[in-house]
N, C-alpha and C positions, 0 to 999 in steps of 0.2 A: 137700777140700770145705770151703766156708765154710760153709755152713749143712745142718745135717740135718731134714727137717721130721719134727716127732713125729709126727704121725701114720701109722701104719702101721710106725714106726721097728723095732720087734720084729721086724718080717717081712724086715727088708733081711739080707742077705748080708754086706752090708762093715760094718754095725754091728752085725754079732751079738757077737762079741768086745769091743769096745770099749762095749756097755750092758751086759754085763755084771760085765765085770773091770774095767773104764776110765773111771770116773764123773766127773767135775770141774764146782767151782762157778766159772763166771768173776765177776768182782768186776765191776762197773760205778755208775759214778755218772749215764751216761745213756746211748741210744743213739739214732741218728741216723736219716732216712727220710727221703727226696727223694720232693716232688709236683712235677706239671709236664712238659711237653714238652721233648726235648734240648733242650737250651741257655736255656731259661728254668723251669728244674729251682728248688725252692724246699727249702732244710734245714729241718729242722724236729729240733729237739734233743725230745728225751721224757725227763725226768726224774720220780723223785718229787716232790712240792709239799714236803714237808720235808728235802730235799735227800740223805736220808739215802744210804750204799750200797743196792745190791742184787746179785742174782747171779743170772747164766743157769747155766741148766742146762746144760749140755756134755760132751762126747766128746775125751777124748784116744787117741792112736794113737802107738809108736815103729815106724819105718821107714828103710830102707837106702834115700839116694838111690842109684839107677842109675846118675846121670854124674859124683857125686864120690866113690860108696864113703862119706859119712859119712853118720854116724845122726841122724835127725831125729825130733824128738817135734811132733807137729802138734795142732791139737785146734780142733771146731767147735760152733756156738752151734745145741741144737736150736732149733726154731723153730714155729711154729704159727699159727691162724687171729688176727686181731688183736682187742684190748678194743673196745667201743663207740669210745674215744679214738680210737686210731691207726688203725680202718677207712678214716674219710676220708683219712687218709695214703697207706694204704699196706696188702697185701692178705696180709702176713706181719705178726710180730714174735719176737724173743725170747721163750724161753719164762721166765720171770722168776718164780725157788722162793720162794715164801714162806720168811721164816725156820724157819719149824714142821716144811719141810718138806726144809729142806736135808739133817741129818739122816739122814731117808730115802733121799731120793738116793743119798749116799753108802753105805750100806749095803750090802753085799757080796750080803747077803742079797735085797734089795730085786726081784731077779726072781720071789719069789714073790708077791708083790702087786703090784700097777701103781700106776707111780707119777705124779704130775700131771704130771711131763717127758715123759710118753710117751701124751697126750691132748691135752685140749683148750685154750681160752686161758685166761692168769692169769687169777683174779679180778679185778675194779676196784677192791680198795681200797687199793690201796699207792700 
Protein backbone atom coordinates (compact mmCIF):
# COMPACT_ATOMS: atom_id res chain seq x y z
CA UNK A 1 0.00 0.00 0.00
CA UNK A 2 1.13 3.59 -0.77
CA UNK A 3 -0.98 5.30 1.37
CA UNK A 4 -2.68 4.27 4.87
CA UNK A 5 -5.31 6.79 5.74
CA UNK A 6 -5.20 7.64 9.70
CA UNK A 7 -8.15 7.67 10.32
CA UNK A 8 -9.62 4.59 11.69
CA UNK A 9 -5.97 3.10 11.15
CA UNK A 10 -6.01 1.31 14.80
CA UNK A 11 -9.03 -0.80 13.61
CA UNK A 12 -7.23 -2.11 10.27
CA UNK A 13 -6.10 -5.83 10.40
CA UNK A 14 -2.85 -5.33 8.14
CA UNK A 15 -1.78 -2.20 10.31
CA UNK A 16 -2.14 -3.62 13.55
CA UNK A 17 1.55 -4.90 13.66
CA UNK A 18 3.05 -2.47 11.83
CA UNK A 19 1.48 0.83 14.29
CA UNK A 20 2.61 -0.85 16.80
CA UNK A 21 6.09 -2.39 16.39
CA UNK A 22 6.84 -0.58 12.99
CA UNK A 23 6.75 3.30 13.32
CA UNK A 24 8.95 5.40 10.69
CA UNK A 25 9.38 9.12 10.06
CA UNK A 26 9.91 9.70 6.26
CA UNK A 27 11.89 12.80 5.59
CA UNK A 28 10.43 15.04 2.92
CA UNK A 29 11.32 18.51 1.62
CA UNK A 30 7.91 18.62 -0.24
CA UNK A 31 5.13 16.55 -1.66
CA UNK A 32 3.23 16.77 -4.77
CA UNK A 33 -0.87 16.65 -5.73
CA UNK A 34 -2.33 16.96 -9.16
CA UNK A 35 -5.57 19.12 -9.84
CA UNK A 36 -7.40 18.91 -13.19
CA UNK A 37 -8.95 16.59 -15.55
CA UNK A 38 -6.82 13.52 -17.34
CA UNK A 39 -4.54 14.99 -19.45
CA UNK A 40 -4.67 18.52 -18.28
CA UNK A 41 -3.72 17.53 -14.63
CA UNK A 42 -1.91 20.64 -12.93
CA UNK A 43 1.43 19.65 -10.21
CA UNK A 44 1.26 21.59 -7.56
CA UNK A 45 4.61 21.08 -5.13
CA UNK A 46 3.58 21.85 -1.34
CA UNK A 47 6.45 22.72 0.66
CA UNK A 48 7.18 24.75 3.86
CA UNK A 49 7.60 28.65 3.15
CA UNK A 50 11.03 28.31 5.00
CA UNK A 51 12.04 25.36 3.05
CA UNK A 52 12.98 23.69 5.92
CA UNK A 53 12.56 19.28 6.14
CA UNK A 54 9.62 17.68 7.51
CA UNK A 55 8.48 14.05 7.98
CA UNK A 56 5.44 12.05 7.47
CA UNK A 57 4.42 9.73 9.70
CA UNK A 58 4.73 6.07 8.37
CA UNK A 59 4.44 2.39 8.42
CA UNK A 60 7.04 0.08 7.78
CA UNK A 61 6.34 -3.74 6.95
CA UNK A 62 9.32 -6.74 6.18
CA UNK A 63 7.74 -9.41 3.74
CA UNK A 64 8.56 -12.52 1.52
CA UNK A 65 7.97 -11.81 -2.15
CA UNK A 66 6.08 -14.87 -3.54
CA UNK A 67 7.66 -14.72 -7.05
CA UNK A 68 11.37 -14.16 -6.09
CA UNK A 69 11.54 -15.77 -2.48
CA UNK A 70 13.47 -12.34 -1.54
CA UNK A 71 12.65 -10.21 1.49
CA UNK A 72 11.30 -6.91 0.96
CA UNK A 73 10.97 -4.12 3.69
CA UNK A 74 8.12 -1.73 2.14
CA UNK A 75 6.63 1.29 4.07
CA UNK A 76 3.64 3.77 3.53
CA UNK A 77 2.80 7.52 4.19
CA UNK A 78 -0.33 7.65 6.63
CA UNK A 79 -2.38 10.10 5.31
CA UNK A 80 -5.41 12.10 6.35
CA UNK A 81 -8.19 14.92 5.65
CA UNK A 82 -6.18 18.04 4.12
CA UNK A 83 -5.13 21.77 5.80
CA UNK A 84 -7.33 24.75 4.57
CA UNK A 85 -3.99 24.92 1.85
CA UNK A 86 -4.23 21.71 0.13
CA UNK A 87 -8.22 21.18 0.25
CA UNK A 88 -8.56 23.07 -3.08
CA UNK A 89 -5.89 20.58 -4.35
CA UNK A 90 -6.66 17.62 -3.39
CA UNK A 91 -9.16 15.77 -0.86
CA UNK A 92 -5.98 13.76 1.04
CA UNK A 93 -2.55 14.68 2.39
CA UNK A 94 0.26 13.47 4.33
CA UNK A 95 0.07 13.28 7.73
CA UNK A 96 3.23 15.64 8.52
CA UNK A 97 4.62 15.20 12.57
CA UNK A 98 5.37 18.22 14.11
CA UNK A 99 8.93 18.10 15.45
CA UNK A 100 7.44 17.91 19.11
CA UNK A 101 5.77 15.18 18.09
CA UNK A 102 8.16 12.88 16.27
CA UNK A 103 9.35 11.70 19.33
CA UNK A 104 6.09 10.34 20.19
CA UNK A 105 5.61 8.56 17.15
CA UNK A 106 8.35 6.69 17.48
CA UNK A 107 7.74 5.46 21.02
CA UNK A 108 7.19 1.85 21.43
CA UNK A 109 5.10 2.88 24.08
CA UNK A 110 2.98 5.21 22.10
CA UNK A 111 -0.24 2.76 21.79
CA UNK A 112 -1.18 3.84 25.07
CA UNK A 113 -2.01 7.44 24.06
CA UNK A 114 -3.14 8.45 20.52
CA UNK A 115 -1.06 9.93 18.65
CA UNK A 116 -1.67 12.90 16.04
CA UNK A 117 -0.64 10.23 13.13
CA UNK A 118 -3.66 8.28 13.94
CA UNK A 119 -6.20 11.51 13.66
CA UNK A 120 -6.85 14.29 12.13
CA UNK A 121 -5.14 16.97 9.77
CA UNK A 122 -1.64 18.70 10.63
CA UNK A 123 -1.90 22.03 12.03
CA UNK A 124 -1.34 25.05 9.60
CA UNK A 125 1.60 26.37 11.02
CA UNK A 126 4.58 24.73 9.37
Amino acid sequence: MINARAEGIESKPSFKKPLRYQRCIIPASAFFEWKGNPGAKVKYRIARKDGDLFGFAGLYEHWRDPNTDGELTTCTINTTQPIELVAPIHNRMPVILLPEDEDHWLDPDMSRKRSPACSGPTPQSS
